[in-house]
N, C-alpha and C positions, 0 to 999 in steps of 0.2 A: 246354291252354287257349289257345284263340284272343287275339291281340291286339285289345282292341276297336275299332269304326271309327270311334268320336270320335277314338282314339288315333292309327291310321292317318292320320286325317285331319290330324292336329296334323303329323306327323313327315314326310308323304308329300303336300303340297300339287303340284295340278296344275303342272307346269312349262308355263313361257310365255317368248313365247322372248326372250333376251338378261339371264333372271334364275336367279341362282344358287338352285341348291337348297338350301335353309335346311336348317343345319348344329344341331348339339346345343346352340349358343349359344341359337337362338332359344327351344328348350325351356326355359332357363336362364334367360329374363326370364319366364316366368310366375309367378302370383302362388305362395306356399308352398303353398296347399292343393291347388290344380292339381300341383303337382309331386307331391307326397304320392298322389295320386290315380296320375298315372303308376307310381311305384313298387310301388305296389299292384296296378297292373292288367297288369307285365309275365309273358310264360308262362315264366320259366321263371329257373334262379339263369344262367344263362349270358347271358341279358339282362341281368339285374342288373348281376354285374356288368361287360359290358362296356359299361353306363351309368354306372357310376360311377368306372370306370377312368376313364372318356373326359370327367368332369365332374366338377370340383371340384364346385359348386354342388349336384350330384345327392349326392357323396359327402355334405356336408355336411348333406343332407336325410335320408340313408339313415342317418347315425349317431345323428339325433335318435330312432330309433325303430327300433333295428337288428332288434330281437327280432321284434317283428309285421312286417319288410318279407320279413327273412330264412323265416320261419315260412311267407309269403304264397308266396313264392317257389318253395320246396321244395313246397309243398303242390301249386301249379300244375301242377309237373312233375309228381310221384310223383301225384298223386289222395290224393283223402282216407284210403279204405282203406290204399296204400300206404307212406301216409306213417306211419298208426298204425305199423304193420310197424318201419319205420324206427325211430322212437322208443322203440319199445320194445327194437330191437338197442342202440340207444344207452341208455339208463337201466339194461338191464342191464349194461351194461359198466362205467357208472359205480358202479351199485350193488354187482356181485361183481369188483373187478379181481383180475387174474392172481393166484394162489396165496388168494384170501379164501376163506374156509370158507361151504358153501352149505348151509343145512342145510333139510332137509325141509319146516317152517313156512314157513320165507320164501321160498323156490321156486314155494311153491304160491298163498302170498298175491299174488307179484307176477305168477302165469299168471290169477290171477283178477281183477288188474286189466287184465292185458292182454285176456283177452276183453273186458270190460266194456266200454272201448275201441275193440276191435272192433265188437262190436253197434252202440255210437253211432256209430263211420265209415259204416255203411251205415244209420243213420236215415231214416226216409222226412222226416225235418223237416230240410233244407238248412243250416238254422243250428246246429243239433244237431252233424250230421254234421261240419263244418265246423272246429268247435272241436274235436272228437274229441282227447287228445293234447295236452299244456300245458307244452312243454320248456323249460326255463329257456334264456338267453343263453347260455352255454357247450355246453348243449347243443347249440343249434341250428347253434352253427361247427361243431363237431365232427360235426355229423348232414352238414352241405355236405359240409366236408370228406371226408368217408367216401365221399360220393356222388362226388363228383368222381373222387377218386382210387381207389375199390375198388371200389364199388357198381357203377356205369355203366360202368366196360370190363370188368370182368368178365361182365355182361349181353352184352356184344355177343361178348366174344369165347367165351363158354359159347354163344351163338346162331349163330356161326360152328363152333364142334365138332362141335355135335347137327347143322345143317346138312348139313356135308362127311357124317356118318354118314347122314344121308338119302338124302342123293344126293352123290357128288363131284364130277357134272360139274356141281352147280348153282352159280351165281355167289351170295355172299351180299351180297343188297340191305337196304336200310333194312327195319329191325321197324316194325311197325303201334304205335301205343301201345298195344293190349290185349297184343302181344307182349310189349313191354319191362317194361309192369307184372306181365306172370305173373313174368316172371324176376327182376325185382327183388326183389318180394315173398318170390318161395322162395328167394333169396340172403338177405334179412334175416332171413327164418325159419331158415334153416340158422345163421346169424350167431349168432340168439336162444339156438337150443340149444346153440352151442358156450360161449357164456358161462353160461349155468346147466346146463350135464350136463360138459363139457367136462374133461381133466384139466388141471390146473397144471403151469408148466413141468417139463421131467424128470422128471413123474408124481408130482409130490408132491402129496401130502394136501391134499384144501380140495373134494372132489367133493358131490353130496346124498347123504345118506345114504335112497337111496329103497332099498327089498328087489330091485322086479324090473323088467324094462326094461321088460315092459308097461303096469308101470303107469304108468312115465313118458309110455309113447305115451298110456295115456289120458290121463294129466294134460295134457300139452304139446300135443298135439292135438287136443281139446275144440272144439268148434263149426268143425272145418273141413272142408270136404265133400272125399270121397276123392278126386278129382280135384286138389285141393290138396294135399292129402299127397302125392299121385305127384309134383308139381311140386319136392317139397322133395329126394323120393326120388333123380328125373331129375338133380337137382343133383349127388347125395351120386355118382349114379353113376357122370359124371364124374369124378368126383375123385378115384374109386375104383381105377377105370384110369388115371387119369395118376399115382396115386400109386404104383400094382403097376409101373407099367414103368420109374418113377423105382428103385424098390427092387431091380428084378431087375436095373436095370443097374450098381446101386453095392454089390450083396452081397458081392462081394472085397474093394471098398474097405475097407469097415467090418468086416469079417469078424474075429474077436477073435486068428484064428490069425495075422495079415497082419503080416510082418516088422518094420512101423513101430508096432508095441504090445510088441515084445519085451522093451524096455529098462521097459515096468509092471511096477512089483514092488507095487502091490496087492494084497490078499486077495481082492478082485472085479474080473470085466473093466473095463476103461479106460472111460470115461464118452461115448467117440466113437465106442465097438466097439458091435457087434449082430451076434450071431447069425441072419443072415435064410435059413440053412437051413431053421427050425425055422417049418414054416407056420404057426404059434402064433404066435411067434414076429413074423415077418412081417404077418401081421394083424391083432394088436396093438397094432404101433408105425405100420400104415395108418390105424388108424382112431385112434388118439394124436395123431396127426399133421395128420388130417384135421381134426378137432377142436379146434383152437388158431388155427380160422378161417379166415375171405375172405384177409385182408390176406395171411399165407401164400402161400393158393392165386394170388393177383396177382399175388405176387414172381416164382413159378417159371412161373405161364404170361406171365408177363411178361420173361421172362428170353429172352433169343436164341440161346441152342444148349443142346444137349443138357447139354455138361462146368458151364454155369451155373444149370442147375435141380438136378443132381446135386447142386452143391458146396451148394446152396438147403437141399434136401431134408436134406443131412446135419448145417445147423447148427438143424435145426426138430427134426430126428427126434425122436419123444416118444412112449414108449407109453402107453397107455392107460389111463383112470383105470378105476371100476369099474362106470361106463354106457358102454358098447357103440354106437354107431346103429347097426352091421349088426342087434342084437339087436331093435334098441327097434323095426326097421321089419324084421325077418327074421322066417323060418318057426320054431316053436314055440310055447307056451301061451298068448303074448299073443291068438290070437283067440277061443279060446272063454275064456277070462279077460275079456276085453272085451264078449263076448255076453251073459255068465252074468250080468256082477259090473257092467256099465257100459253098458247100454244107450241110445241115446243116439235123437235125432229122424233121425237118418241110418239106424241099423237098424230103426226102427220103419216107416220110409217104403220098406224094401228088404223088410220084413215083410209092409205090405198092400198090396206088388204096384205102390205108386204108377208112375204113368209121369213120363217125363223128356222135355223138348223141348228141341232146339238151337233159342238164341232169337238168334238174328246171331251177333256176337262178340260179345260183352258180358262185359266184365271181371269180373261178379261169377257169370258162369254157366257151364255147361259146356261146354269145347270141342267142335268138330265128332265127331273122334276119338272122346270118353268118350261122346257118347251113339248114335255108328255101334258100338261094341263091342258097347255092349248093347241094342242094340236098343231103343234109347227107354223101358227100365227101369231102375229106381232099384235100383242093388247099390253097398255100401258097402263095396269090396275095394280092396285099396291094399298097396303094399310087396310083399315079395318072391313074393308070391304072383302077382303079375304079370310080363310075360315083361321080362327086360333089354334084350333087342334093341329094345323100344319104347323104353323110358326110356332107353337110349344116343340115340338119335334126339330126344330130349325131346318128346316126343307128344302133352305135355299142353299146351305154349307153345302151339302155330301158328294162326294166324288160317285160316279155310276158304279167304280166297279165295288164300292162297299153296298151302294145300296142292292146291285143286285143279288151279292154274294148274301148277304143277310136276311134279303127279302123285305128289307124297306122299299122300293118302290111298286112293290102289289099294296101294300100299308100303307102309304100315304096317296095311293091315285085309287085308293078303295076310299076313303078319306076324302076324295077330290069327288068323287063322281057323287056323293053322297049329299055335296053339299054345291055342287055346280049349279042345280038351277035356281037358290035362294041367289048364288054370286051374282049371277045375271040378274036377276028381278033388281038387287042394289043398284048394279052397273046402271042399268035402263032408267030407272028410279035415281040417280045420281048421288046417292048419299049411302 
């Protein structure tokens, strides 16, 4: 959201010469409803607050009305859609915290408010969309806070990963805003599922008691076009490999046989040991681990060497409850279970052949990439059915006019063509 140029105008008056450029004071003598106005109309929480750092006066107007300024704020930044996104990582976390019991009704009551929610973000009525999403106070510190410290560097630096995996000789420049809101979006989505599928700490009890992971993919992913699902997928896949190479390089550490467990005289190994010989085993306690969230995955790619993402990894390690993601987005019954039993306006529109147009970038449409694969038709395939080397690169993020300036998309549809006809033997073959 641009700054408006009444505002501009107020803050940024012509300089003339031998007069000081008016300072946050002079903002500070307008009347109350004026200031209120400014607070409303800045882009972003990082204007906030260093408006209200910088201003007693501004703070003083920001606490009369902290909810709607903070609300206006985050909304600026993230977009309305996104911010639904947002809100809903946050109400689930309040509603299931760590070890609560999720059980099937209420899983499903709160994905069907979370559509709901959705649909109104992208209302064609402004005022609709707008409201979308009505987080209490507490929420809404806690929803910045997240942004601040998880959300937003995790975006840049997952956009620096897939980057280097593009290309390494390319330098990584500022995201487009359709960039950062893909990636945001399938970071708070990814967030979503770890609080309602996710296991509790050390694997204890408290998961949905759903039968199968497909059905969670259809539950959980209800009204999102598969181009969004690969965004969530893209995510998971990072984390996937930084989680495999964290684990291969600490399987002695933890190893149950490893000198400094000898002195357990438990009936079961030590609660620090893990067997990561057993590739069960090991993918397991990846996707356990995976699953207990962002903030996690912050710590260790936030950490500065190798021996502190290890020592990271090994106070998280946690296997898995009895939902899977590699399942809930991997090859098996979930597609013709979803064809047969859940069809949806995504398979009916891949049914009658609809076509598909790249319409700019546009946040709510399909990247450049999703509609060069298919050739300007609607197919509704997502998850492992598609190639990794794409989703290591995150294929679904990039704005056209990076990939073409770069020459990522001869790179990733050299990529596509390489691996289209195994796609298809999956597709036809269902799994």
């Amino acid at each position: 959201m641009k700054t408006p140029n009444w505002l501009r105008r107020l803050t940024h008056r012509r300089k003339k010469p031998n007069r000081a450029v008016p300072s946050v004071s002079y903002l500070e003598t307008l009347p109350a409803e004026l200031r209120t106005l400014i607070l409303f109309s800045l882009a972003g929480v990082e204007d906030l607050r260093a408006l209200v750092l910088a201003s007693p006066v501004f703070y003083q107007q920001y606490l009369l009305d902290r909810r709607a300024v903070l609300a206006s704020a985050l909304r600026a930044e993230l977009g309305n859609r996104v911010f639904v996104d947002a809100y809903a990582a946050q109400a689930s976390a309040t509603r299931y915290p760590l070890g609560s019991k999720r059980g099937r009704h209420s899983v499903t009551w709160f994905l069907d408010k979370y559509l709901e929610l959705r649909l109104r973000s992208i209302s064609d009525d402004p005022a609709d969309a707008a409201t979308a999403g009505n987080p209490s106070e507490d929420d809404l510190i806690r929803m910045v806070c997240f942004y601040r410290s998880v959300a937003r560097l995790l975006a840049s630096e997952c956009a620096a990963l897939f980057l280097r995996k593009l290309d390494p000789s390319l330098e990584v420049d500022a995201l487009s805003v359709t960039e950062q809101r893909r990636l945001l979006r399938a970071l708070y989505r990814f967030q979503l599922f770890c609080h309602l599928f996710g296991p509790s700490p050390r694997g204890s009890p408290g998961w949905p008691k759903f039968g199968f992971s497909e059905e969670i993919q259809v539950v959980f992913f209800r009204g999102f076009p598969p181009w969004e699902i690969e965004e969530v997928h893209c995510v998971y896949t990072l984390i996937r490999e930084k989680y495999t190479s964290i684990l291969d390089a600490i399987q002695g550490d933890v190893d149950p046989r490893d000198p400094k467990f000898a002195d357990w005289g438990g009936p079961i190994a030590h609660p620090a040991s893990y067997d990561l010989s057993s590739i069960n085993n090991r993918i397991n306690i990846r996707q356990g681990t995976a699953t207990l969230g962002l903030r996690i995955l912050q710590e260790i790619l936030g950490a500065t060497d190798p021996a502190a993402q290890s020592e990271t990894m090994q106070k998280h390690m946690t296997r898995a409850g009895k939902t899977k993601f590699e399942q809930v987005l991997g090859f098996g019954p979930a597609w013709p279970f979803r064809r047969d039993q859940h069809g949806n306006e995504a398979e009916r529109a891949e049914a009658r052949g609809d076509r598909m147009r790249f319409d700019r970038d546009r946040e709510d449409g399909p990247p450049l990439p999703w509609v060069a694969m298919w050739q300007g038709k609607w197919r509704n395939v997502f998850g492992d059915q598609l190639p990794e080397a794409l989703k290591i690169r995150g294929y679904v993020f990039w704005d056209s006019k990076r990939l073409v300036r770069t020459g990522g998309k001869d790179t990733l549809m050299n990529m596509w063509w390489e691996e289209l006809e195994r796609v298809e033997m999956r597709v036809r073959r269902g799994y």
